[in-house]
N, C-alpha and C positions, 0 to 999 in steps of 0.2 A: 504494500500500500504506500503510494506516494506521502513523503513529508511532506506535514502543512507549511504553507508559505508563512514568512513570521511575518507579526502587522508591521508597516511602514507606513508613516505618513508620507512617504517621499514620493509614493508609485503612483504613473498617470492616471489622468481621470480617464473613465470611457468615454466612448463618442456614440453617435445616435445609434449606427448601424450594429455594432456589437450588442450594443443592449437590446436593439431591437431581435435579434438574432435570439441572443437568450431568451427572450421575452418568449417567441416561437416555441421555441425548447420547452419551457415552462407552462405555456399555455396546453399541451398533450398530453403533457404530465397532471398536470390538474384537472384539466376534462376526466382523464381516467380515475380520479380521487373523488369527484363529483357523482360521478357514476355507483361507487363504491357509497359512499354517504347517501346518495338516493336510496339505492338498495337496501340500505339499514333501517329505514324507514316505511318498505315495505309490510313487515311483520306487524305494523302498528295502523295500519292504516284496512288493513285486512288485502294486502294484496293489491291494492286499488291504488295507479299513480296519485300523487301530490297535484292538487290543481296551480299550474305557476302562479297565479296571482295570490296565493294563500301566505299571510306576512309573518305566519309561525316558522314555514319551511326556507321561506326566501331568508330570512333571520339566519337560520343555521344553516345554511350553505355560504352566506356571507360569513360567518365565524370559521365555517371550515376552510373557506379560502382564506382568513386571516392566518389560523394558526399554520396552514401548509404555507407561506411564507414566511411566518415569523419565525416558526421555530428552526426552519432552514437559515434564516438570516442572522438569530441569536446562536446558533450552535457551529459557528464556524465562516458564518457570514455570507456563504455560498447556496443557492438553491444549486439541481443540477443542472440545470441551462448555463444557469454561469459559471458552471463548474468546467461544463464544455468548451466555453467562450473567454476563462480565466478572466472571471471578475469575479469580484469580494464587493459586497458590502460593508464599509465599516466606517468609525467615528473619523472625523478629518488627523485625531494624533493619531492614528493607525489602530484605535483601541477595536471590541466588538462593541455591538451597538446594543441598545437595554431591550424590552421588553414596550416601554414608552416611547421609545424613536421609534421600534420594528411598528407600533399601533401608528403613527404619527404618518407615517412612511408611507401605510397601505392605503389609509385611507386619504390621504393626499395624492396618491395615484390615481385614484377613482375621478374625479376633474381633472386629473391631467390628461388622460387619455379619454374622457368621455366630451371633453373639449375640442376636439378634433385633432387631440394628441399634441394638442400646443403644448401642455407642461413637457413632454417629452421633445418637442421642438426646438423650446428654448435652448437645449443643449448648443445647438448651434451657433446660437449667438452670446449666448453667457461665455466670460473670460475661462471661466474656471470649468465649464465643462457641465455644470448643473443642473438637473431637472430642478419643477420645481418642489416634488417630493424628496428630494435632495434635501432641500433649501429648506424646506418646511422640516423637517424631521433633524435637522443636522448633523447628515449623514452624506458620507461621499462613494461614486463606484469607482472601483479602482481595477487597471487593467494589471493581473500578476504577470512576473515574467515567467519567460519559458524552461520548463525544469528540464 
């Protein structure tokens, strides 16, 4: 098993396309976790899909996508799309990031990308590389080097 990369606050920010990249990665991996979390809720419903618009179910599918990022993002800072694409999430001194940023994080993403993925745009023009669930959260993505 490859050694973790040790935190730096030195290592470049990502760019749109990498993250976007990961982003892909991560989106197929959570559909199938979604799918999985559905299913656990069959047994209680008597078999019978969830109507989507029911605000019990949409609740916990929204918590289930929190914690499948957060706890990727607190335990090592990596989901694995960015595992694939060697990005970290982590604090700008190179630390891991809390439990409070990873909340901070997520749901700052949700207007970034439901804005026409402007917060994710910004990167472009920001100095420093930033979405702005970045920005909001005080948290940076960092590109690791090659091991």
């Amino acid at each position: 098993m490859p050694q973790p990369t040790p935190a730096s606050p030195d290592l470049p920010h990502a760019g749109l396309l990498r993250r976007l990249a990961a982003m892909c990665y991560d989106s197929l991996l959570l559909l199938a976790v979604l799918f999985v979390a559905s299913a656990l809720v069959l047994p209680f419903t008597g078999g019978e899909a969830v109507a989507p618009g029911n605000p019990f179910f949409s609740t916990y599918l929204l918590f289930v996508c929190y914690f499948f990022f957060a706890w990727f993002w607190i335990h090592g800072g990596q989901t694995l799309g960015m595992r694939a694409w060697r990005l970290r999430v982590q604090r700008p001194d190179g630390g891991p990031i809390s439990w409070a940023q990873a909340l901070l994080r997520f749901f700052a993403a949700i207007p970034s990308l439901a804005l026409f993925g402007l917060g994710y745009l910004w990167i472009l023009v920001d100095r420093e590389r930033m979405s702005w669930n970045d920005r909001f959260s005080e948290t940076v993505v960092v590109v690791l080097p090659q091991s």
